[in-house]
C-alpha positions in Angstrom: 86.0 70.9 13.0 88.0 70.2 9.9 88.1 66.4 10.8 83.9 67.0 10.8 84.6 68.0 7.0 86.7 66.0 5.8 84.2 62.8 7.2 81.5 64.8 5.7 83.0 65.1 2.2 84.3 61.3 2.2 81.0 60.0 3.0 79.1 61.6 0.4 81.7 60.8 -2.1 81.4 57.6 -1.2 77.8 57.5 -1.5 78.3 59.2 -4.8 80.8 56.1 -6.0 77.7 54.5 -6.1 77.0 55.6 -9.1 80.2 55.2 -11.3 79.5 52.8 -13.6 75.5 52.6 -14.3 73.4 53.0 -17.0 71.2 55.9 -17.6 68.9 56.1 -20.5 68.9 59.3 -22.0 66.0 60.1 -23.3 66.1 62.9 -27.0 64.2 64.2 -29.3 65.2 61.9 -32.9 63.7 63.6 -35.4 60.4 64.3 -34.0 60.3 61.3 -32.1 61.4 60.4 -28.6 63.5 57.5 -28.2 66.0 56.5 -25.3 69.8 55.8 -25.3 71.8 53.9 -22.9 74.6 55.7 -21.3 77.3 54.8 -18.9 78.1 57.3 -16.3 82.2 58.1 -15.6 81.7 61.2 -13.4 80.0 62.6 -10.4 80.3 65.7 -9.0 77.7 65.7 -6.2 77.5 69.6 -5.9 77.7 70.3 -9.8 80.1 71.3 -12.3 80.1 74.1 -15.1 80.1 72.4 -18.4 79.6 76.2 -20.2 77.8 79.1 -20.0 75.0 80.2 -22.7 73.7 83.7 -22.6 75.6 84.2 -19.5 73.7 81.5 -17.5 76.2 78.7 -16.6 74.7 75.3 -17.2 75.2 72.9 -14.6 75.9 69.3 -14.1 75.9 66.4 -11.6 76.5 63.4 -14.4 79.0 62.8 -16.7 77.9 59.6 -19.0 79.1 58.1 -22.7 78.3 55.9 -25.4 80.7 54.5 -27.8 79.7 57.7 -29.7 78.2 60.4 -27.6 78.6 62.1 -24.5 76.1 63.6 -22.3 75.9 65.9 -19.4 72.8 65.8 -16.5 71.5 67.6 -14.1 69.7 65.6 -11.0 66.8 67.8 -11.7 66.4 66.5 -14.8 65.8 62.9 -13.5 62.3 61.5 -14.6 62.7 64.2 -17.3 65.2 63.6 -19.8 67.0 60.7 -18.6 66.1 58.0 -15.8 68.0 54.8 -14.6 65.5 52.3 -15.5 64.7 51.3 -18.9 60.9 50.4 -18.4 60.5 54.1 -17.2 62.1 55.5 -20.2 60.4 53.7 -22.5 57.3 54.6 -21.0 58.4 58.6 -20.8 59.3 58.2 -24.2 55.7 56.5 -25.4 54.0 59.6 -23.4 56.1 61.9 -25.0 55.2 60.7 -28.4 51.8 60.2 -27.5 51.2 64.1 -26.4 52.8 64.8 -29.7 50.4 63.1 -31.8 
């Protein structure tokens, strides 16, 4: 049973490893305007992680990415949301962003 685990845990790391290394593109609010950022991601952790608690609700992470200046924490469920791994779809969530705030 604990051979069935461990298997378990080093496939889905594996699978996770994937990801080390690529580009997300952040997507934030720059004063008033939406705009994207390319990030590099340096950690996964498949299950999630506490990054810190706010008014007792501990928010969680899956992704760990950096610029040269900035770090950034994201939750899978915020894919297609505020970041996304292809450039073309974050310019385009970015354009419909802007264009709803108009």
């Amino acid at each position: 049973m604990i051979d069935d685990f461990k298997d378990i845990v080093d496939k889905y790391k594996t699978e996770m490893d994937i990801l080390l290394n690529q580009t997300i593109y952040n997507i934030e609010n720059n004063n008033g305007v939406y705009e994207y950022y390319p990030y590099i991601i340096k950690s996964v952790s498949p299950y999630g992680s506490c990054n810190s608690i706010v008014d007792g609700i501990p928010k969680v992470w899956n992704i760990y990415a950096e610029d040269n200046y900035c770090k950034t924490y994201k939750s899978f469920y915020e894919l297609g949301r505020t970041f996304t791994f292809d450039e073309i779809e974050a310019d385009k969530i970015c354009k419909e962003l802007n264009k709803k705030k108009a």
